[in-house]
Structure formats: structure tokens, C-alpha cells
C-alpha positions in Angstrom: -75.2 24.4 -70.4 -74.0 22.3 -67.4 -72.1 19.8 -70.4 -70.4 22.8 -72.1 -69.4 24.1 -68.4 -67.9 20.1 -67.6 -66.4 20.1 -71.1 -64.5 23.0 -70.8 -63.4 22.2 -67.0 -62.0 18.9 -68.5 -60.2 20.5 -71.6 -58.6 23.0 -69.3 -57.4 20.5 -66.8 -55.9 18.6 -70.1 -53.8 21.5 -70.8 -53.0 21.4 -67.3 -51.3 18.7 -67.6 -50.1 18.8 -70.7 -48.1 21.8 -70.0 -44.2 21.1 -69.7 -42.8 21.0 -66.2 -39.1 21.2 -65.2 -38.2 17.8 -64.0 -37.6 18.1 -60.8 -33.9 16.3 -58.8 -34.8 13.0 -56.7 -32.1 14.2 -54.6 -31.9 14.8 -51.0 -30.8 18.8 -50.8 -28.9 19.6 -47.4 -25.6 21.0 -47.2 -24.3 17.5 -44.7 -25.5 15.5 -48.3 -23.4 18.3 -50.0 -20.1 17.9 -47.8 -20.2 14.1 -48.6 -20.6 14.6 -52.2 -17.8 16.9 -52.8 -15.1 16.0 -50.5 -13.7 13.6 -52.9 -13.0 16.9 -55.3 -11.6 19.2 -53.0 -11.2 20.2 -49.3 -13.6 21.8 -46.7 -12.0 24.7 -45.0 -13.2 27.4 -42.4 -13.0 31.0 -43.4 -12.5 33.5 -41.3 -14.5 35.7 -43.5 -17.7 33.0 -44.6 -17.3 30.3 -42.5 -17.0 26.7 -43.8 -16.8 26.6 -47.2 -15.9 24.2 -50.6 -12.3 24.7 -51.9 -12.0 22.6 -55.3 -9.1 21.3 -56.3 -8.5 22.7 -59.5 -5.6 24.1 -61.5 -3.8 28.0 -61.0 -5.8 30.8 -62.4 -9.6 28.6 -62.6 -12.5 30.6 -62.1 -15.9 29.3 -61.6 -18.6 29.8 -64.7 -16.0 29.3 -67.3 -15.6 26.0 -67.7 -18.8 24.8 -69.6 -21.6 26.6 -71.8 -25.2 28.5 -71.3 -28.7 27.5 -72.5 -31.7 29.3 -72.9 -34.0 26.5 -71.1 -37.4 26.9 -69.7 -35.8 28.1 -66.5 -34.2 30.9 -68.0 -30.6 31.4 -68.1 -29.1 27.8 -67.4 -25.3 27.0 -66.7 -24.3 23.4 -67.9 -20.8 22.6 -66.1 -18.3 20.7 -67.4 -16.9 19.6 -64.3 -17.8 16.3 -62.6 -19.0 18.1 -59.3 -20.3 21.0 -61.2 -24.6 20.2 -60.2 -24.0 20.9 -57.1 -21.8 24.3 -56.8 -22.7 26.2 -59.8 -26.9 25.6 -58.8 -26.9 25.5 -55.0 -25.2 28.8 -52.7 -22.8 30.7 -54.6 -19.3 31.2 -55.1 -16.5 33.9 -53.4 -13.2 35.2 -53.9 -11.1 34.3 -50.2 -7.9 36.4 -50.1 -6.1 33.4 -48.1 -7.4 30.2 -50.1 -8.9 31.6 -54.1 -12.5 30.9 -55.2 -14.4 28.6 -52.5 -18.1 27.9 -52.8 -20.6 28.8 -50.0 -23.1 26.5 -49.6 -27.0 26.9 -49.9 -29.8 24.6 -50.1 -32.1 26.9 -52.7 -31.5 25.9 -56.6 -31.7 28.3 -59.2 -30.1 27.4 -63.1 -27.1 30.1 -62.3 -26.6 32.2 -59.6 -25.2 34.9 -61.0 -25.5 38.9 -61.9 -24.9 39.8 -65.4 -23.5 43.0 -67.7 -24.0 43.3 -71.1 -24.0 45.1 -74.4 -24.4 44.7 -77.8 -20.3 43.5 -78.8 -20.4 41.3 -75.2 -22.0 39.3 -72.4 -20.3 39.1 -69.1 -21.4 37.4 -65.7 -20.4 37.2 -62.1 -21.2 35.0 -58.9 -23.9 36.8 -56.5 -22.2 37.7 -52.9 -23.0 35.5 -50.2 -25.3 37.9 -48.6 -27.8 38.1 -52.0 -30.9 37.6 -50.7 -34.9 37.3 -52.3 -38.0 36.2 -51.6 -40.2 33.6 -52.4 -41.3 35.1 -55.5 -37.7 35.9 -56.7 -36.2 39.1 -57.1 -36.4 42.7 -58.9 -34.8 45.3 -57.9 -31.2 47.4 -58.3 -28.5 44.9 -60.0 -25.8 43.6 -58.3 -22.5 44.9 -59.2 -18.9 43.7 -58.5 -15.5 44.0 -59.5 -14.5 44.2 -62.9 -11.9 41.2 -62.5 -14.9 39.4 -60.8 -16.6 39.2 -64.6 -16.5 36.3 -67.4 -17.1 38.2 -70.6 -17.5 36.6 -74.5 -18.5 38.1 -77.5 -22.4 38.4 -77.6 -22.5 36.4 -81.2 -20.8 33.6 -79.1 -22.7 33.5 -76.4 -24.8 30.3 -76.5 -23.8 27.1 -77.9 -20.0 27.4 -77.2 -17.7 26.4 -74.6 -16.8 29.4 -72.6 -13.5 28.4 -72.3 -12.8 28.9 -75.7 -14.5 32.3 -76.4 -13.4 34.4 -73.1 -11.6 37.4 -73.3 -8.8 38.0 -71.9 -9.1 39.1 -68.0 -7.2 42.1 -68.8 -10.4 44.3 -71.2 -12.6 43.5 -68.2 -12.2 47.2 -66.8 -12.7 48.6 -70.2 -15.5 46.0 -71.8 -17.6 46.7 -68.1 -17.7 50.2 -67.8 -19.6 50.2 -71.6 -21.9 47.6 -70.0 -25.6 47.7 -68.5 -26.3 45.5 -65.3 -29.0 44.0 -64.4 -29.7 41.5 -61.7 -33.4 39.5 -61.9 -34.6 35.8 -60.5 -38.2 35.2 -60.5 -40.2 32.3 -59.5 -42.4 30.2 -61.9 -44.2 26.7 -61.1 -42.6 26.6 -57.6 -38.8 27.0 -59.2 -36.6 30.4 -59.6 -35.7 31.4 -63.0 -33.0 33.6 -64.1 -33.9 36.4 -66.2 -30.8 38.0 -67.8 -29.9 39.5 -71.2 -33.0 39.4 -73.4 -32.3 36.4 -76.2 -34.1 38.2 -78.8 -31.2 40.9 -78.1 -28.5 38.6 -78.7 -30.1 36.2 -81.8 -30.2 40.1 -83.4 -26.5 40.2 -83.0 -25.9 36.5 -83.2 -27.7 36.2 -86.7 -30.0 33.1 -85.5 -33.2 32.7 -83.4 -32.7 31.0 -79.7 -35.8 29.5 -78.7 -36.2 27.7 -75.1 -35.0 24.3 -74.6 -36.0 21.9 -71.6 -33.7 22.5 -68.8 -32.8 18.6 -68.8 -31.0 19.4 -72.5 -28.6 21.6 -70.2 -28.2 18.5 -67.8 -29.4 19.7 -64.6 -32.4 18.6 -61.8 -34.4 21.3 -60.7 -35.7 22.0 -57.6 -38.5 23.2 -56.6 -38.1 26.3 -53.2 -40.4 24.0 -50.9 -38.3 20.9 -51.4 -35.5 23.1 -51.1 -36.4 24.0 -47.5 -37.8 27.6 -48.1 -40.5 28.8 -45.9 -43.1 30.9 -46.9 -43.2 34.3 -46.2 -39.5 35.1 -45.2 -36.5 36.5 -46.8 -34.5 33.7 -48.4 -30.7 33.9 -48.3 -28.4 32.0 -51.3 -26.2 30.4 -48.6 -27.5 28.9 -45.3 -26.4 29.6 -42.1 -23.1 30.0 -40.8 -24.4 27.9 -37.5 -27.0 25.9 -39.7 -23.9 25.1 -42.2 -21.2 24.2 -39.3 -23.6 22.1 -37.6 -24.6 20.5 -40.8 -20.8 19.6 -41.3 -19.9 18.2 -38.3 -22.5 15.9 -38.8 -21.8 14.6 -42.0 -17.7 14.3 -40.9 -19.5 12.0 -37.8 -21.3 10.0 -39.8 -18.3 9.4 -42.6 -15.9 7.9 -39.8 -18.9 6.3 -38.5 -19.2 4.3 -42.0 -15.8 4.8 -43.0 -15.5 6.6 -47.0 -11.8 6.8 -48.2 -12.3 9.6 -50.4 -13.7 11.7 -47.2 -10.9 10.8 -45.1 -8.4 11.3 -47.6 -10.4 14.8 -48.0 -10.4 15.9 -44.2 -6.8 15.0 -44.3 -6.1 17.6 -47.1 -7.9 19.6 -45.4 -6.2 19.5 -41.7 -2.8 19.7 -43.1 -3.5 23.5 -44.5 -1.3 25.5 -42.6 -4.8 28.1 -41.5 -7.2 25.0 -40.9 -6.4 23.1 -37.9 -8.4 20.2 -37.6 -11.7 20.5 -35.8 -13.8 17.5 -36.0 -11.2 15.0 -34.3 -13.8 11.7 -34.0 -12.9 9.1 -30.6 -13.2 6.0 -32.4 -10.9 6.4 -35.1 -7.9 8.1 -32.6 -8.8 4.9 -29.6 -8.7 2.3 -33.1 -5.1 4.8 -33.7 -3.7 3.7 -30.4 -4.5 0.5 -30.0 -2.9 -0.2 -33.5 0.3 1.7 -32.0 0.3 -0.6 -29.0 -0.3 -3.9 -30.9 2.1 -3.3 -33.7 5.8 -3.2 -31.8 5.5 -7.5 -31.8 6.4 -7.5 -35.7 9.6 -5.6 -34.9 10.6 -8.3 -31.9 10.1 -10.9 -34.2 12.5 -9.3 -36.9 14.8 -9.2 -34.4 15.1 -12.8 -33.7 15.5 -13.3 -37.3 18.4 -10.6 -37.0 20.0 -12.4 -34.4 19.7 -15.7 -36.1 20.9 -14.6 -39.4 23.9 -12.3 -37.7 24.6 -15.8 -36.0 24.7 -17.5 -39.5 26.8 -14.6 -40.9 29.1 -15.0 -37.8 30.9 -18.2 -39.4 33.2 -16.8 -42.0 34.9 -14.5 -39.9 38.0 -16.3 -39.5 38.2 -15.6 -42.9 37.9 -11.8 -42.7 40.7 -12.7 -39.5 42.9 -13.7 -41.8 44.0 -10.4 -43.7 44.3 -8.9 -40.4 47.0 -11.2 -38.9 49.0 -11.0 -42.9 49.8 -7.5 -42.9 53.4 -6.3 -41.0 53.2 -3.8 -44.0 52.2 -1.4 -41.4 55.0 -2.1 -39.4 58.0 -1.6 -42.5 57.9 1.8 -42.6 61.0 2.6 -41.0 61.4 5.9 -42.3 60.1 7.8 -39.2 63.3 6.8 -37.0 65.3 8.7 -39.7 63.7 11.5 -39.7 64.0 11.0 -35.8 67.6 10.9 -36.1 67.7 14.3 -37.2 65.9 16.4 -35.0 67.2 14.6 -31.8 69.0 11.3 -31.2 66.8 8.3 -29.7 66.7 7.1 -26.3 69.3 4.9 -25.5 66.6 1.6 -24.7 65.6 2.3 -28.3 68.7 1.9 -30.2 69.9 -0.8 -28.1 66.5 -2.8 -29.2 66.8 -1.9 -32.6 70.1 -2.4 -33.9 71.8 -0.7 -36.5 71.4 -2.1 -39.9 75.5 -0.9 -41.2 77.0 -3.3 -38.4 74.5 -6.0 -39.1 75.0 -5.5 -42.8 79.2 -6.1 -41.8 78.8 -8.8 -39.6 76.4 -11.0 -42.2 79.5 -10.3 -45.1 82.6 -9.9 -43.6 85.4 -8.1 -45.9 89.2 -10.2 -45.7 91.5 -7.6 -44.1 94.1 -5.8 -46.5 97.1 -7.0 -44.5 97.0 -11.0 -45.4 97.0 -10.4 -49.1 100.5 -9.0 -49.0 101.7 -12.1 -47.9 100.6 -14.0 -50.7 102.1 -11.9 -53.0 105.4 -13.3 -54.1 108.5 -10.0 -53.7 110.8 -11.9 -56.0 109.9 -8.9 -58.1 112.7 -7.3 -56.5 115.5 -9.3 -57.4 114.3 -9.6 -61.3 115.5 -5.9 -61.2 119.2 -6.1 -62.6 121.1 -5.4 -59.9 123.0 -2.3 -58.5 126.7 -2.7 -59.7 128.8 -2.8 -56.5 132.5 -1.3 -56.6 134.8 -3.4 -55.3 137.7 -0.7 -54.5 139.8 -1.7 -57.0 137.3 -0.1 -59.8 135.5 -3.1 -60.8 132.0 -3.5 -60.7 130.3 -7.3 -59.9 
């Protein structure tokens, strides 16, 4: 009796342990481990609505749970991201539509495999981001769905639900209003093994409509870590919120931006820059050390401009040399002095002063004096009258009727 009692203690501890666990993340879950992480892909900015919160840089018109695929896994409803930051955000807090900055994520420290509400029917499957004030317990949550907007909703055909990119299969934002108000919501997370599921559409629903059986995969197929509520921080007992804190997340914050100018990351600076220069988000962790290292690079800097200065001065003294050259053109041109033009048109609307005319003297006299004409009267002279006489001669009368 006591061998049969041992034997069976033993076979049931073997199937114990043979039973398949989610594997659960290494990783250190806090939302300062968070900030460091995903600074590189976006910028931190403070909400006036939520508090500090994840804006990713991504391109007009993105929307988060579109841009990867669902699987069935042995946590339930699992999103697989496509996007290189996507472990984090889609699995941790939840994301938010902010009227001044788009869809930022809140952070949390409690992992689920999607936190998300869903509405469904038999021609399509939608889903939406749970608000930042969702809140469970420690064994999960049942109770009335969660419902947002329309617009707030990714819907696919139900036959295309699993195994495709969503991006490919959405339809169009504009048959949200009439595709959701054919839909039934439901909202469910329950806990299993220490880790929240998500419970949405039954999958023997949609293998009826999709032709083909879905069975359960492990969750590391989808690519994620899971993490367990106590390594995520959750104490027993208490209502558990899907973001942390707005004191607990500021205060997380500034102490990772301290510690990132303490060991200095480029793609966190280049991050908090980003960030700072938004015209809503004036900067608020401003560290001593970098600003005192800012000055005293200001102060010690102005020597390298002295120094190009001498070199100025040397080569203008170099450059100095072929000036009489340049000299030359300048002591050449009387061109600017020949146009004599202007005294004429002096002349004519009053005569000039008399000190003027007697410096400048008149070019028709000069012009006489340098080629004188021979006068008129010499020439005469020189002309020989015998002329005269060649004429035959008047016949003088003598008195007596005769003519010489």
C-alpha cells in the first residue's frame, strides 16, 4: 500500500514537471530599464493628460497592433510585432490616442501577450488598446468588456485572422463604424501558472469560418518572454493597474535620464534632444555635469580662432605684395576725365563762370592757332593782271574820225 501511495506521488510529480511552462524573460522589468531601451526609437514626452509617456517615431497614419500577426499560444491570444522595439510596448502598459502628439505608449511593469479589448463576428475580428486606467486583479479579469471608439478598432476578415500580416488584411478605417456596431465585445485576462492570459474570440469559432483547425503553439513561436505577475512587481491582494504610477513613472524617468549622462549613451542624448526641441515639452531633466563640461568647452575654445587670426594676418601680409600691380590700372585711366560733354550741356542752360573758361580754353581758337589759314588778300598779288591788256583794246577817236 505505502509503495502504490510513493509510486503514484512520484508519477504525479513527473507530470509535474513534464508539463510545458511559458519561458519566462531574463529581463529586468522597470519602466527606468524601459526609457533606456526605447529612447533610441522615439522620444519621451509629458502629457498633460497621462503623464510621461513613449512617442515612436514612426511614419503618418501608424497605429499600434497593425504592424505584425496573432498566434494562438499557450498564453492565449499573443501579438508578435514586427517592429524592432515592439517586446516591450505591445506587452508591457498599453497604448493611447494624445490629441497634441498621436498614439504614445504608457508604460507598465505587468506583461500580458496583448493588452487589448476585442469585437468580433462571424465575417470579422477587430481589436483595440485597453485605456490607461484598465485595471484587474491578481487572478485576471471577467467582467463587462471594454468598449471604445470605433476608429480606435483594427478589424480583418475572420478567415484571415491568424497566420497573416495584419498589415496586409485590414480594412479600410472607414467600415469601422459599420463592421463594429454588428460586433460582440468581450474583454477577459485570466491568470494561469503565475502569468495573465488573454482570452478573446473562441479559435474553434474562427477555424469554423477559417476552414482549418488552430491548435496552441508555445508562446516562444510568437517570439516573446513572458513574465510572470510576481517578477513583474505585483503584490498580492491588490488591484493591479496596466500602467504604473504617474509619480512612480516620473521618478522612474528622471532616474534613468541621470544615470544616461552619468554613462554617457548617444542614442539617449540624441533622444532627449528630440524630445526638448518639441514646441509643448520643455526640457526637464537638465543634468550639472554635462551644462559645467558645456561651459568650460565655450571658454576653452575661443584660442583656435586667435590662432586663425595670426595665420590671417600673415597670409593678408603675403597677399599684400602684388598690390602695386592692382595700383597700376588705377593710375592708367584719364578715361574718366574725357567726357567733356557735360560742359556743353552746361553751356546751354547758363554760361560758366568766368575762372572756368579762362582755365579751360576754347578748343575753335586752339584749333586756329595750331593751323593757321593764309589770308585772302596776299594771293591777289601773285596773280599776274596782264589779263587786262590781252583784251583788244577800246578804239580811241582821235577827232578827226579815226580810230587807233
Amino acid at each position: 500500500m505505502r509503495k502504490s501511495i510513493l509510486a503514484s506521488i512520484f508519477l504525479a510529480g513527473l507530470v509535474t514537471l513534464a508539463a510545458p511552462r511559458p519561458a519566462l524573460g531574463a529581463v529586468q522589468v522597470s519602466v527606468s530599464v524601459f526609457h533606456q531601451t526605447l529612447a533610441p526609437y522615439g522620444r519621451w514626452i509629458t502629457s498633460a493628460s497621462y503623464g510621461d509617456v513613449w512617442a515612436p517615431s514612426v511614419a503618418v497614419g501608424w497605429q499600434p497592433y497593425v504592424n505584425g500577426e496573432w498566434y494562438y499560444t499557450d498564453c492565449g491570444w499573443t501579438w508578435a510585432s514586427s517592429d524592432p522595439w515592439g517586446e516591450i510596448p505591445f506587452h508591457y502598459g498599453t497604448w493611447v490616442w494624445d490629441p497634441g502628439y498621436g498614439w504614445v505608449w504608457v508604460p507598465g511593469t505587468v506583461w500580458s501577450p496583448a493588452w487589448v479589448t476585442w469585437a468580433y463576428s462571424d465575417d470579422f475580428i477587430g481589436w483595440a488598446p485597453v485605456p490607461p486606467s484598465f485595471g484587474f486583479s491578481v487572478t485576471g479579469y471577467v467582467g463587462s468588456p471594454v468598449v471604445l471608439a470605433a476608429n480606435r478598432y483594427v478589424f480583418v476578415p475572420t478567415r484571415q485572422f491568424v497566420g497573416v500580416g495584419v498589415a496586409s488584411v485590414r480594412v479600410p478605417l472607414q467600415q469601422n463604424t459599420t463592421i463594429f456596431a454588428n460586433t460582440t465585445r468581450t474583454t477577459r485576462f485570466q491568470v494561469s501558472g503565475g502569468v495573465l492570459h488573454n482570452v478573446g474570440p473562441a479559435p474553434q469559432r474562427i477555424a469554423r469560418v477559417a476552414g482549418r483547425r488552430i491548435d496552441p503553439v508555445p508562446v516562444a513561436r510568437a517570439g516573446v518572454h513572458p513574465v510572470s505577475l510576481s517578477q513583474s512587481g505585483a503584490a498580492q491582494g491588490r488591484r493591479l493597474a496596466v500602467v504604473a504610477p504617474k509619480a512612480e513613472r516620473a521618478a522612474a524617468i528622471s532616474k534613468s535620464s541621470a544615470a544616461s549622462h552619468t554613462r554617457p549613451n548617444r542614442n539617449v542624448e540624441s533622444s532627449h534632444a528630440a524630445a526638448s526641441a518639441h514646441p509643448s515639452q520643455p526640457p526637464r531633466h537638465a543634468p550639472a555635469k554635462p551644462e559645467k563640461a558645456a561651459a568650460e568647452r565655450a571658454v576653452s575654445k575661443p584660442q583656435k580662432p586667435e590662432r586663425a587670426a595670426v595665420k590671417t594676418e600673415k597670409a593678408s601680409s603675403h597677399a599684400a605684395k602684388p598690390a602695386p600691380r592692382a595700383q597700376k590700372p588705377v593710375a592708367k585711366p584719364p578715361k574718366p576725365e574725357k567726357p567733356q560733354p557735360q560742359p556743353e550741356v552746361a553751356r546751354h542752360e547758363a554760361s560758366p563762370p568766368e575762372h572756368v573758361t579762362a582755365a579751360r580754353p576754347a578748343p575753335k581758337p586752339h584749333a586756329a592757332q595750331a593751323h593757321p589759314q593764309p589770308p585772302p588778300h596776299p594771293q591777289k598779288p601773285n596773280t599776274p593782271k596782264p589779263k587786262q591788256p590781252q583784251k583788244p583794246p577800246h578804239p580811241q577817236n582821235d577827232g578827226n574820225g579815226n580810230g587807233n
